[in-house]
PDB file of N, CA, C and O in Angstrom, chain B, residues numbered from 101:
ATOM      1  N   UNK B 101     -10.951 -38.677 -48.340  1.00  0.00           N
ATOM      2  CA  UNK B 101      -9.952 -37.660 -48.491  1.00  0.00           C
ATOM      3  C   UNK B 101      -8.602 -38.232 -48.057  1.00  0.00           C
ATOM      4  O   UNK B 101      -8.492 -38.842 -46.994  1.00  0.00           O
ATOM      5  N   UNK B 102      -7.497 -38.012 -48.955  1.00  0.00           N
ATOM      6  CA  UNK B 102      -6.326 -38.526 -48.576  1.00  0.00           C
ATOM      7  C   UNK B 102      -5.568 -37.385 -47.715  1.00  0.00           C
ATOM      8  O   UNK B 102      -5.517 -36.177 -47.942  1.00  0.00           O
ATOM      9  N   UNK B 103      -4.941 -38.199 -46.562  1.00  0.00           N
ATOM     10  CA  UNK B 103      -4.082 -36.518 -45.951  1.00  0.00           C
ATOM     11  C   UNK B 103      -2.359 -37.145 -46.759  1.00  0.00           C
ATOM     12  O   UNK B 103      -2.038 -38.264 -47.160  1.00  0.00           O
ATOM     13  N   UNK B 104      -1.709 -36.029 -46.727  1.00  0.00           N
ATOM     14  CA  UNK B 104      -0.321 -35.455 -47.445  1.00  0.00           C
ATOM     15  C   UNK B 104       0.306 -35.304 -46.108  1.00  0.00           C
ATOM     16  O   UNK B 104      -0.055 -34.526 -45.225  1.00  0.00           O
ATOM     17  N   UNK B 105       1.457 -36.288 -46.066  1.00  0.00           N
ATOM     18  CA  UNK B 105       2.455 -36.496 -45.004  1.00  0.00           C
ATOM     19  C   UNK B 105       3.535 -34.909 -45.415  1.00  0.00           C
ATOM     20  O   UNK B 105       3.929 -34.625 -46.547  1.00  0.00           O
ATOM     21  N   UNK B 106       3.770 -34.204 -44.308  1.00  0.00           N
ATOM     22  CA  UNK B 106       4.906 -33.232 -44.993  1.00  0.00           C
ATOM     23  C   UNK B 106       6.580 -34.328 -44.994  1.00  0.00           C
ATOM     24  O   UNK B 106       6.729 -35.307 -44.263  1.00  0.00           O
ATOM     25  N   UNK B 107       7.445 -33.907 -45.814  1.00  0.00           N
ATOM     26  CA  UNK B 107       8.380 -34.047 -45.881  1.00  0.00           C
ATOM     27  C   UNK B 107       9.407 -34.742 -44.550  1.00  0.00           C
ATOM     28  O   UNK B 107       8.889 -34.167 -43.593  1.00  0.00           O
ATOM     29  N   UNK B 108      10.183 -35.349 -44.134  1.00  0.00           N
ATOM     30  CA  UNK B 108      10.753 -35.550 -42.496  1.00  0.00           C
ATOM     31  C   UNK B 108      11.717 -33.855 -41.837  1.00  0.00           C
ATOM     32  O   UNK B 108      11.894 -33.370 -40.719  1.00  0.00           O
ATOM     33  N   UNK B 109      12.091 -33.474 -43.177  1.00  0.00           N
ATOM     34  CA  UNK B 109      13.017 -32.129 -43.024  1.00  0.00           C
ATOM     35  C   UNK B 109      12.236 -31.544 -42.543  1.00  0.00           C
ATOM     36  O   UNK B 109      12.468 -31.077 -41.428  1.00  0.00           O
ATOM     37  N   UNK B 110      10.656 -31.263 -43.336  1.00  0.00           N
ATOM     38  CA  UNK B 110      10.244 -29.829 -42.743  1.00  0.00           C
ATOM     39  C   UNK B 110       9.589 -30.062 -41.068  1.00  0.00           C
ATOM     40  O   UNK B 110       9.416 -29.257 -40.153  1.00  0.00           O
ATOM     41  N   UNK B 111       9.283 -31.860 -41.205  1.00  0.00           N
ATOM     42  CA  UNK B 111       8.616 -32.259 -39.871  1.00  0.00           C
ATOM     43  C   UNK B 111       9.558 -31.654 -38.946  1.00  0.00           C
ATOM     44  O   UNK B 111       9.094 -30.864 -38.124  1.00  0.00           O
ATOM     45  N   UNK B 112      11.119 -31.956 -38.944  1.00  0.00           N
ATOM     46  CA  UNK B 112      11.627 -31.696 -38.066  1.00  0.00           C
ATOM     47  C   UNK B 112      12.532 -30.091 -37.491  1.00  0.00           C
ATOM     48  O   UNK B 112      13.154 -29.597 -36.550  1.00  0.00           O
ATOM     49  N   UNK B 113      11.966 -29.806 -39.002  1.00  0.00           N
ATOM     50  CA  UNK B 113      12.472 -27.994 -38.867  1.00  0.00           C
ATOM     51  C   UNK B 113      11.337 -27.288 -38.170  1.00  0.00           C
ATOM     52  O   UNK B 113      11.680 -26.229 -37.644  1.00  0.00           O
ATOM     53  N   UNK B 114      10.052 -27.621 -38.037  1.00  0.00           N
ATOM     54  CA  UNK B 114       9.154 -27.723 -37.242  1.00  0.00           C
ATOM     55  C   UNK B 114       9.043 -27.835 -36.269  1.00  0.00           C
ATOM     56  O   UNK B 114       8.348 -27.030 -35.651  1.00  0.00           O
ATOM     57  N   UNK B 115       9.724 -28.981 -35.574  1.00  0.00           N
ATOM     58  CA  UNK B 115       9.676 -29.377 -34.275  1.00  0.00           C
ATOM     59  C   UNK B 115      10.914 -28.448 -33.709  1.00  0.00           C
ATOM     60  O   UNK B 115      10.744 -28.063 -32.552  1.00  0.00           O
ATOM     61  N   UNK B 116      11.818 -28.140 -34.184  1.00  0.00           N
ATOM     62  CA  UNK B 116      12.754 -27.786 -33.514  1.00  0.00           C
ATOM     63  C   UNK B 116      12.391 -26.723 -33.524  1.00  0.00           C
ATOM     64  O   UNK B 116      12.705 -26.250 -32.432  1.00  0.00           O
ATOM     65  N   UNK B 117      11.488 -25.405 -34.583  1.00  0.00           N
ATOM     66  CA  UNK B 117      11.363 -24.518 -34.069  1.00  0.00           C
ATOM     67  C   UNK B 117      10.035 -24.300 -33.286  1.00  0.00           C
ATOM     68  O   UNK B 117       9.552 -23.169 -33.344  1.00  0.00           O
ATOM     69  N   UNK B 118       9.544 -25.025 -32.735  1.00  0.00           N
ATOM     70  CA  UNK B 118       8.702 -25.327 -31.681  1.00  0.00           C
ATOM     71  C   UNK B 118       9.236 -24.954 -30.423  1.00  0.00           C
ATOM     72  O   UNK B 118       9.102 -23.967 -29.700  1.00  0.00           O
ATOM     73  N   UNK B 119      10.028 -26.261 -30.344  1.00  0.00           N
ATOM     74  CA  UNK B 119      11.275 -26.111 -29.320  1.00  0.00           C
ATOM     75  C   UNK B 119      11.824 -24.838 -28.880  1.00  0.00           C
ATOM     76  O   UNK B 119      11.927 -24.405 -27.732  1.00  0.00           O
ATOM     77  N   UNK B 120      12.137 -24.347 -29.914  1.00  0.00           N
ATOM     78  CA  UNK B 120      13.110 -23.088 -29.399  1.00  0.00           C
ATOM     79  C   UNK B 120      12.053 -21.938 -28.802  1.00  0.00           C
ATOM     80  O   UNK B 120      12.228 -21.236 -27.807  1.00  0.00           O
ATOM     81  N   UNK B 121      10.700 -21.955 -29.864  1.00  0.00           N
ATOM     82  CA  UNK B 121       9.620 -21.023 -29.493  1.00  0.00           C
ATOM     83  C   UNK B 121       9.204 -20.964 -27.980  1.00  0.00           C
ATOM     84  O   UNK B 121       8.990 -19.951 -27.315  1.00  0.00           O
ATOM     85  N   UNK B 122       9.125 -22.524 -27.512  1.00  0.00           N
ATOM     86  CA  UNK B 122       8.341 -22.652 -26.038  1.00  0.00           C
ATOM     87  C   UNK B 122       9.357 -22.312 -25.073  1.00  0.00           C
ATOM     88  O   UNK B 122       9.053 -21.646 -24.084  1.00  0.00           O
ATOM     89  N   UNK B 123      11.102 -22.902 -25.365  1.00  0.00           N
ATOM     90  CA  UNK B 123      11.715 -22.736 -24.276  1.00  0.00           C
ATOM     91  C   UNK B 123      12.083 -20.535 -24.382  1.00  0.00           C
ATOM     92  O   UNK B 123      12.273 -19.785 -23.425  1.00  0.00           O
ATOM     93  N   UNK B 124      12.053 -20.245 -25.573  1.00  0.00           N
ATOM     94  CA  UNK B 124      12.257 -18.489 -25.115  1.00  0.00           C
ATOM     95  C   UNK B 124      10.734 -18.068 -24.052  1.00  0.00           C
ATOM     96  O   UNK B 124      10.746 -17.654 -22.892  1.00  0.00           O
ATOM     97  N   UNK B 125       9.515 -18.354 -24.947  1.00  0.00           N
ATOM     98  CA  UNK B 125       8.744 -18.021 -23.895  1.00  0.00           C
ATOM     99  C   UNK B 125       8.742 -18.493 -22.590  1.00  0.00           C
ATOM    100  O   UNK B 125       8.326 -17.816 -21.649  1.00  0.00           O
ATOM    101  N   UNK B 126       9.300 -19.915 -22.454  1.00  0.00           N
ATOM    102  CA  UNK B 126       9.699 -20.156 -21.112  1.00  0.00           C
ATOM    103  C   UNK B 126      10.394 -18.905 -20.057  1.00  0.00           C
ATOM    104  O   UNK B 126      10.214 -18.174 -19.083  1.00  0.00           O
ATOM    105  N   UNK B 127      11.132 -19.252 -20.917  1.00  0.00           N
ATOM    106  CA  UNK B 127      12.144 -18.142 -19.948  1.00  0.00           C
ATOM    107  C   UNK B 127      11.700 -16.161 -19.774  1.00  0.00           C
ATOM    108  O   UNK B 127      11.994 -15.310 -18.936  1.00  0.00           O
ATOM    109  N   UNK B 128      11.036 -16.151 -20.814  1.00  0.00           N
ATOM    110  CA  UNK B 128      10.674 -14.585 -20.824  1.00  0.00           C
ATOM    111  C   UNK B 128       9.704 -14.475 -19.463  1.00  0.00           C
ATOM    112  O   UNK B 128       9.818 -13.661 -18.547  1.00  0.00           O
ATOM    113  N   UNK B 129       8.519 -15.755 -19.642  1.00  0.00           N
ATOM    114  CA  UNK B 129       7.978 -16.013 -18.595  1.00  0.00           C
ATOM    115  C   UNK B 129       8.808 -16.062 -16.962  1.00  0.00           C
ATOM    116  O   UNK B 129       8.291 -15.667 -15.917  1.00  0.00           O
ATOM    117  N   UNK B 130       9.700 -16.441 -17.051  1.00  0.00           N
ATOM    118  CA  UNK B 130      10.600 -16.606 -15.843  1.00  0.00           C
ATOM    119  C   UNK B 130      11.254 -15.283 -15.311  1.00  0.00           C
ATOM    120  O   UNK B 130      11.368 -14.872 -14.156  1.00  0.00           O
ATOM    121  N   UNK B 131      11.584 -14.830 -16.314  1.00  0.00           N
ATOM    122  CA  UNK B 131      12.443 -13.362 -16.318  1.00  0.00           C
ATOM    123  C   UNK B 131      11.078 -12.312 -15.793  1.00  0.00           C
ATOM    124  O   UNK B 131      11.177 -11.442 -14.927  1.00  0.00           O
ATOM    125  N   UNK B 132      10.045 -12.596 -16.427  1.00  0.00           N
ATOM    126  CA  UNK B 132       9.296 -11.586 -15.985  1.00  0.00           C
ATOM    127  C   UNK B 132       8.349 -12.025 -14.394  1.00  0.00           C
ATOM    128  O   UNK B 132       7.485 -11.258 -13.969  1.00  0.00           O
ATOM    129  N   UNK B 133       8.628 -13.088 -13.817  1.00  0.00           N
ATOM    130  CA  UNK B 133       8.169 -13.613 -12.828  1.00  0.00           C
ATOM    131  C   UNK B 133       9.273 -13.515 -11.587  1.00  0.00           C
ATOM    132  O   UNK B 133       8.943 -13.551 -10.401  1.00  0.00           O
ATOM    133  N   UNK B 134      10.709 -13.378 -12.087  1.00  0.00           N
ATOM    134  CA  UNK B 134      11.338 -13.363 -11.025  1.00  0.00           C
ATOM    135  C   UNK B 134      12.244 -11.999 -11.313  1.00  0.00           C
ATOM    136  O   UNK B 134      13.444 -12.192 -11.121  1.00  0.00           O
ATOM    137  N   UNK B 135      11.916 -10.763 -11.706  1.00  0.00           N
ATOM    138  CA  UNK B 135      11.897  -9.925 -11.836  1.00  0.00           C
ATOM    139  C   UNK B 135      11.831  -9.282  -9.815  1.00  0.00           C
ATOM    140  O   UNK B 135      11.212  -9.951  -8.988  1.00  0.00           O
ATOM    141  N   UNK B 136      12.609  -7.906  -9.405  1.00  0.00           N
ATOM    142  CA  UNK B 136      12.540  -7.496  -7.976  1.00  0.00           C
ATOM    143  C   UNK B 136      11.671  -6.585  -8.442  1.00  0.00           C
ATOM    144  O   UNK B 136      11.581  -6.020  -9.531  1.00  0.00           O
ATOM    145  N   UNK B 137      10.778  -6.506  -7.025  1.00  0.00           N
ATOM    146  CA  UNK B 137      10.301  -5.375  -6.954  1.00  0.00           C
ATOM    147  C   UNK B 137      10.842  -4.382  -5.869  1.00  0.00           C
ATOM    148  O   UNK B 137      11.809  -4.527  -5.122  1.00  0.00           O
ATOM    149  N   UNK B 138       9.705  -3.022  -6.011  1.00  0.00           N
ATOM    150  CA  UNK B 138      10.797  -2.308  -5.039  1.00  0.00           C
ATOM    151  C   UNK B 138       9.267  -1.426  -4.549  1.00  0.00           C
ATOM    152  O   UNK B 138       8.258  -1.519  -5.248  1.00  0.00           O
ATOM    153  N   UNK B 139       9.284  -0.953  -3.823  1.00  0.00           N
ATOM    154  CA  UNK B 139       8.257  -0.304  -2.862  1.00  0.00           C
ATOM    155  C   UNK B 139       8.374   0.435  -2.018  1.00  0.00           C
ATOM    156  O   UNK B 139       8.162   0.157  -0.838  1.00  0.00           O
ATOM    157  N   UNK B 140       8.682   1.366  -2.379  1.00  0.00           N
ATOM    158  CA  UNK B 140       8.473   3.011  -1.951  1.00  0.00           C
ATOM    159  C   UNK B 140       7.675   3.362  -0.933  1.00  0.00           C
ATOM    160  O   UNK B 140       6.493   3.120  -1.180  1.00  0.00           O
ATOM    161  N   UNK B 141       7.974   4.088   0.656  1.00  0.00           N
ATOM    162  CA  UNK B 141       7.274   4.430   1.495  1.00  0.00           C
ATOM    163  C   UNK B 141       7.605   5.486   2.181  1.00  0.00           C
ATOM    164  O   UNK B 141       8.539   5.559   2.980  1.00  0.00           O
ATOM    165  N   UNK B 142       6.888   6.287   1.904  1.00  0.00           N
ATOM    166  CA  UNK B 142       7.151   7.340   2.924  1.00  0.00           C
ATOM    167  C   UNK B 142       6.586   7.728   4.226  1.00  0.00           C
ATOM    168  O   UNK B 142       5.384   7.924   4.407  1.00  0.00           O
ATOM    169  N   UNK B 143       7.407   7.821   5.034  1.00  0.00           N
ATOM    170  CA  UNK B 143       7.018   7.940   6.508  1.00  0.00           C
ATOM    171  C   UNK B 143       7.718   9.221   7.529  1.00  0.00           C
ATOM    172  O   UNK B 143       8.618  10.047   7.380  1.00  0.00           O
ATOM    173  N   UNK B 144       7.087   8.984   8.246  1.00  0.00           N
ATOM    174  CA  UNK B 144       7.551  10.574   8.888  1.00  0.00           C
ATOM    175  C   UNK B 144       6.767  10.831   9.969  1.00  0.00           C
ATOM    176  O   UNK B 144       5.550  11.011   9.911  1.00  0.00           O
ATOM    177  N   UNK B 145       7.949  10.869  11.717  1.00  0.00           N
ATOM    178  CA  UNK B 145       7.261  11.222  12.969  1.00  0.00           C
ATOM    179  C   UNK B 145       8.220  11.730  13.609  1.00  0.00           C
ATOM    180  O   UNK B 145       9.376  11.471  13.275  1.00  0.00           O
ATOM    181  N   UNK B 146       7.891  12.704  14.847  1.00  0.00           N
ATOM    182  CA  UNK B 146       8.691  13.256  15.541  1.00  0.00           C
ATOM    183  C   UNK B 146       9.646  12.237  16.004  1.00  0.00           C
ATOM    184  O   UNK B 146      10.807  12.149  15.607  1.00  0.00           O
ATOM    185  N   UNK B 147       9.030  11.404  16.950  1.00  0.00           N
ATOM    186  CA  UNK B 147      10.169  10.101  17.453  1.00  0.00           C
ATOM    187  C   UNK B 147      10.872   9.163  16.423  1.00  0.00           C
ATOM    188  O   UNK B 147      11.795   8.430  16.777  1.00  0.00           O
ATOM    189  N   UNK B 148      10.635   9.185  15.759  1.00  0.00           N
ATOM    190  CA  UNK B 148      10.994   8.214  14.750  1.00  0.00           C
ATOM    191  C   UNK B 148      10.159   6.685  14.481  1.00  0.00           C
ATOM    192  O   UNK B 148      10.534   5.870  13.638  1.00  0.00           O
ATOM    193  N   UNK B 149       9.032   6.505  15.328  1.00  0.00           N
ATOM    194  CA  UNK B 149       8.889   5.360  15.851  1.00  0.00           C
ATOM    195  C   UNK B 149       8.459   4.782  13.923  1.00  0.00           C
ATOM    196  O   UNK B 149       8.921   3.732  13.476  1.00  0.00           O
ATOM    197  N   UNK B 150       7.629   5.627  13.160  1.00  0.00           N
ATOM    198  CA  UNK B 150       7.133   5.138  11.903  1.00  0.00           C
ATOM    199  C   UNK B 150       8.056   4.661  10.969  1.00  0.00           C
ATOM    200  O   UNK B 150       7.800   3.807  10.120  1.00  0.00           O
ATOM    201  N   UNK B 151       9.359   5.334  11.164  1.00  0.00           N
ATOM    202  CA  UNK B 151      10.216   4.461  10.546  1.00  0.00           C
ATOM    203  C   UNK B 151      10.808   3.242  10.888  1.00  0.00           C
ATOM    204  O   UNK B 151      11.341   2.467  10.093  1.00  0.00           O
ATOM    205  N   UNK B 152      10.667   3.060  12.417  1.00  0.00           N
ATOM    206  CA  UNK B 152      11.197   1.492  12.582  1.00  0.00           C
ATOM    207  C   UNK B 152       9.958   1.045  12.119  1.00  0.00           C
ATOM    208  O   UNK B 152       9.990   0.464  11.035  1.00  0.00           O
ATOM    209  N   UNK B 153       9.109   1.143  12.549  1.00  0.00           N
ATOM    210  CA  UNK B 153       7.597   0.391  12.288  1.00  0.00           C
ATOM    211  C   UNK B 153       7.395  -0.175  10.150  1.00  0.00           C
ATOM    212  O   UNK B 153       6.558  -0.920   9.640  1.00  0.00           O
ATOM    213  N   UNK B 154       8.485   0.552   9.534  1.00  0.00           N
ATOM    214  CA  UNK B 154       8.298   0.381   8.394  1.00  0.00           C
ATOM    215  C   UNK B 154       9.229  -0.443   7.784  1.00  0.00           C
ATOM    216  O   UNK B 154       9.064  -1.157   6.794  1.00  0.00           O
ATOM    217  N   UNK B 155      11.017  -0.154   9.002  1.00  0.00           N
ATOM    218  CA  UNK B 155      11.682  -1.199   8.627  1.00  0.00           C
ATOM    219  C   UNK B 155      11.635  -2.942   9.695  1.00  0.00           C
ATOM    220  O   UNK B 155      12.438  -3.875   9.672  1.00  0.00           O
ATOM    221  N   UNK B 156      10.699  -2.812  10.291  1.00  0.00           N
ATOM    222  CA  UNK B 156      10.581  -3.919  10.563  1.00  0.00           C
ATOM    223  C   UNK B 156       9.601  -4.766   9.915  1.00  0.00           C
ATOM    224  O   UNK B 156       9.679  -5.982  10.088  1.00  0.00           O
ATOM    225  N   UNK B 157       8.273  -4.049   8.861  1.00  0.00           N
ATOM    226  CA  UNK B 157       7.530  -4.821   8.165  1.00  0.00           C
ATOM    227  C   UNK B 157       8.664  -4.993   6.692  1.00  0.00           C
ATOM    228  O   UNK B 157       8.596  -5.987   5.969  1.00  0.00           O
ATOM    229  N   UNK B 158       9.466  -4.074   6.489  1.00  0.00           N
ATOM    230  CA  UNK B 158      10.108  -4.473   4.962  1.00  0.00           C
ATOM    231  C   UNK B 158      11.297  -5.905   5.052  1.00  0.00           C
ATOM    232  O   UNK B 158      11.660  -6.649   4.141  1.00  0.00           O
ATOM    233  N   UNK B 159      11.769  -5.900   6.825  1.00  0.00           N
ATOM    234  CA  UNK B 159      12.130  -7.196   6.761  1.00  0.00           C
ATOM    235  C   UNK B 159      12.019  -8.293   6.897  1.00  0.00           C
ATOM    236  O   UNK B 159      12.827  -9.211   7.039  1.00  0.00           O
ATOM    237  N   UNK B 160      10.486  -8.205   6.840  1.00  0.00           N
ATOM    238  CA  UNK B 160       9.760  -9.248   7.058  1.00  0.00           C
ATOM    239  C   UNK B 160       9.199  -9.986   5.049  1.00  0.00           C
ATOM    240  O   UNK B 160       8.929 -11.109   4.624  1.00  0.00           O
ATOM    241  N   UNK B 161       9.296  -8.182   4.214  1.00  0.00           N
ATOM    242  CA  UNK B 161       8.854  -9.305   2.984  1.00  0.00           C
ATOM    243  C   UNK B 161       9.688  -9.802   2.258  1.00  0.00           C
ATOM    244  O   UNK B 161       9.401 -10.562   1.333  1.00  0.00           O
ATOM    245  N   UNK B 162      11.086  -9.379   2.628  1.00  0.00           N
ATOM    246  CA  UNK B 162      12.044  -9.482   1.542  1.00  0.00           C
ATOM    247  C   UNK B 162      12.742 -11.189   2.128  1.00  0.00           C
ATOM    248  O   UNK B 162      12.645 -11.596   3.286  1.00  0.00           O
ATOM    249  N   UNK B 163      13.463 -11.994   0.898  1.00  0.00           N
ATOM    250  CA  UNK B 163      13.498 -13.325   0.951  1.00  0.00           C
ATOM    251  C   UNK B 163      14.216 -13.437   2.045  1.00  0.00           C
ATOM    252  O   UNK B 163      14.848 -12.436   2.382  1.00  0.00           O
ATOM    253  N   UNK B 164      14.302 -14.529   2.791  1.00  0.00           N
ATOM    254  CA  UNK B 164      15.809 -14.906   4.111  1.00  0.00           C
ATOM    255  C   UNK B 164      16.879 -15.006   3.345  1.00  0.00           C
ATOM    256  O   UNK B 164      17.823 -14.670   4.061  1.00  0.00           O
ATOM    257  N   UNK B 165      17.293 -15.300   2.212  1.00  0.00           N
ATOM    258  CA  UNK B 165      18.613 -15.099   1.863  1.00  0.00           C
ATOM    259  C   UNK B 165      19.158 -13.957   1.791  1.00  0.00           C
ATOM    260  O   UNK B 165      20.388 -13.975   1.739  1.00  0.00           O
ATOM    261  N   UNK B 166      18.617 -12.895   1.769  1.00  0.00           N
ATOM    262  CA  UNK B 166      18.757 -11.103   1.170  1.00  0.00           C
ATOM    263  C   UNK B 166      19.092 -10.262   2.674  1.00  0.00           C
ATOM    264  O   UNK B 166      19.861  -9.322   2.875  1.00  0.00           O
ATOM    265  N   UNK B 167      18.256 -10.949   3.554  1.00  0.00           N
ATOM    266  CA  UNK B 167      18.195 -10.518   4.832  1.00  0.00           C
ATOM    267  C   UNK B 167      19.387  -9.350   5.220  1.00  0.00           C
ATOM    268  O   UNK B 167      19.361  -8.119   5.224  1.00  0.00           O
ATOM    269  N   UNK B 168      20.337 -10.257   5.511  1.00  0.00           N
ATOM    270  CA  UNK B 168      21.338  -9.522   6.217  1.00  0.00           C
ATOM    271  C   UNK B 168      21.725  -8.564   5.746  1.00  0.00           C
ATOM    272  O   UNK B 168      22.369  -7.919   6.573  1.00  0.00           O
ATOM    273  N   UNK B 169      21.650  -7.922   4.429  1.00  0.00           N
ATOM    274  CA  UNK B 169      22.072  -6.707   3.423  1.00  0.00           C
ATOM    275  C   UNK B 169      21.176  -5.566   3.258  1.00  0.00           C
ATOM    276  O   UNK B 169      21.381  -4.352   3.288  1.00  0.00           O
ATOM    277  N   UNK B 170      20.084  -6.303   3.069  1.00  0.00           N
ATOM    278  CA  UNK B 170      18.811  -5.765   1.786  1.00  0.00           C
ATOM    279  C   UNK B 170      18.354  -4.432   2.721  1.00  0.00           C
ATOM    280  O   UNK B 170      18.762  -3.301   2.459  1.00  0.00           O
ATOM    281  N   UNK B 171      17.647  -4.666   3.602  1.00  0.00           N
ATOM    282  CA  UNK B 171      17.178  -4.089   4.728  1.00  0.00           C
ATOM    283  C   UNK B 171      18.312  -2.484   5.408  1.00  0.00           C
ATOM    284  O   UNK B 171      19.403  -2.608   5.965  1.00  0.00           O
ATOM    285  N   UNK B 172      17.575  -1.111   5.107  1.00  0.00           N
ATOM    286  CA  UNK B 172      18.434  -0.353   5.463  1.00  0.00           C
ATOM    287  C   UNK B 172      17.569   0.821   6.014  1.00  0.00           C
ATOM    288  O   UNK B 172      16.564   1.118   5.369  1.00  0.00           O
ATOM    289  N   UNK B 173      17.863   1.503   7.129  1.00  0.00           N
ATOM    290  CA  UNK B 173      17.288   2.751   7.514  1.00  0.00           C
ATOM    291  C   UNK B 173      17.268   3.909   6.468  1.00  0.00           C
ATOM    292  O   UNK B 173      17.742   3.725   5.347  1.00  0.00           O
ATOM    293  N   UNK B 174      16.742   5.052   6.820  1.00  0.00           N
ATOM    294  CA  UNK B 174      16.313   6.170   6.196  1.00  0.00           C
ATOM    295  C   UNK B 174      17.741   6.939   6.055  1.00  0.00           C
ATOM    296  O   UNK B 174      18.132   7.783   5.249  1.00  0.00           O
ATOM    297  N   UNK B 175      18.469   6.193   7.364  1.00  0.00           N
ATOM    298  CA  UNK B 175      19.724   7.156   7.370  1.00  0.00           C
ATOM    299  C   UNK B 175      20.673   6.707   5.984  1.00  0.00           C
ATOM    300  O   UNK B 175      21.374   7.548   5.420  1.00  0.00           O
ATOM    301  N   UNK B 176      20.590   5.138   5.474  1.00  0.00           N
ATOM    302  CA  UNK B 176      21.504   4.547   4.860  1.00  0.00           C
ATOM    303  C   UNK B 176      22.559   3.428   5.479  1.00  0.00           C
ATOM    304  O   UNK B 176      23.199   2.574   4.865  1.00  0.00           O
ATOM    305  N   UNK B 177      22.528   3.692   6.784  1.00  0.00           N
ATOM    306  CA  UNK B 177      23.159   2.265   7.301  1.00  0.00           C
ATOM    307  C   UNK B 177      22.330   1.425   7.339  1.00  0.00           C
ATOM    308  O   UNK B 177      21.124   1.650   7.434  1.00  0.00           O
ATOM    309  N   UNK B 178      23.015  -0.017   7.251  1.00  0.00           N
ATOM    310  CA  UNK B 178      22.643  -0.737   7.288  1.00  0.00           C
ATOM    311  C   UNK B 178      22.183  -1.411   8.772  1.00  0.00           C
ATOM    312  O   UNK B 178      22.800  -1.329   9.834  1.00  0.00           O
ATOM    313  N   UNK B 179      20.686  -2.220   8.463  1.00  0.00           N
ATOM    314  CA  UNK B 179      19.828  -2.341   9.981  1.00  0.00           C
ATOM    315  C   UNK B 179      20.644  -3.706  10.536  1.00  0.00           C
ATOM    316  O   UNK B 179      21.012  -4.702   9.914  1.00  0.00           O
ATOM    317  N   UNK B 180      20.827  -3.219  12.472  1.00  0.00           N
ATOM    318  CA  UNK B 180      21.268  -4.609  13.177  1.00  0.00           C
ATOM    319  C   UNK B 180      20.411  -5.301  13.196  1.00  0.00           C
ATOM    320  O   UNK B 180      20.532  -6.421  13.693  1.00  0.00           O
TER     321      UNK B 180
END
């Protein structure tokens, strides 16, 4: 059986849309991997103690660069 070389044009209209195919899924992949999440908790005590207890585990998951901002009480200020 003889094989049939395609053309160099279509070889390379081929390859390039290869190219373009892997690097979008690349990135869709990326976009959907570094995507924030967000996580909702509700808490509630006479002293208050459940809400520190909730903002001291949320500043523990969020990245060290975000730190100083990200992190906020129930009231809306921002935590020392």
């Amino acid at each position: 059986m003889m094989s049939r070389k395609l053309p160099l044009w279509l070889r390379f209209f081929a390859l390039v849309g290869l190219v373009i195919f892997a690097t979008g899924a690349g990135l869709l992949a990326y976009r959907y991997y570094a995507r924030p999440v967000t996580l909702t908790v509700a808490v509630g005590s006479i002293d208050g103690e459940a809400a520190k207890a909730m903002s001291a585990m949320a500043s523990e998951l969020i990245p060290r660069q975000r730190r100083p901002d990200a992190v906020q009480h129930c009231s809306g200020h921002p935590q020392e």
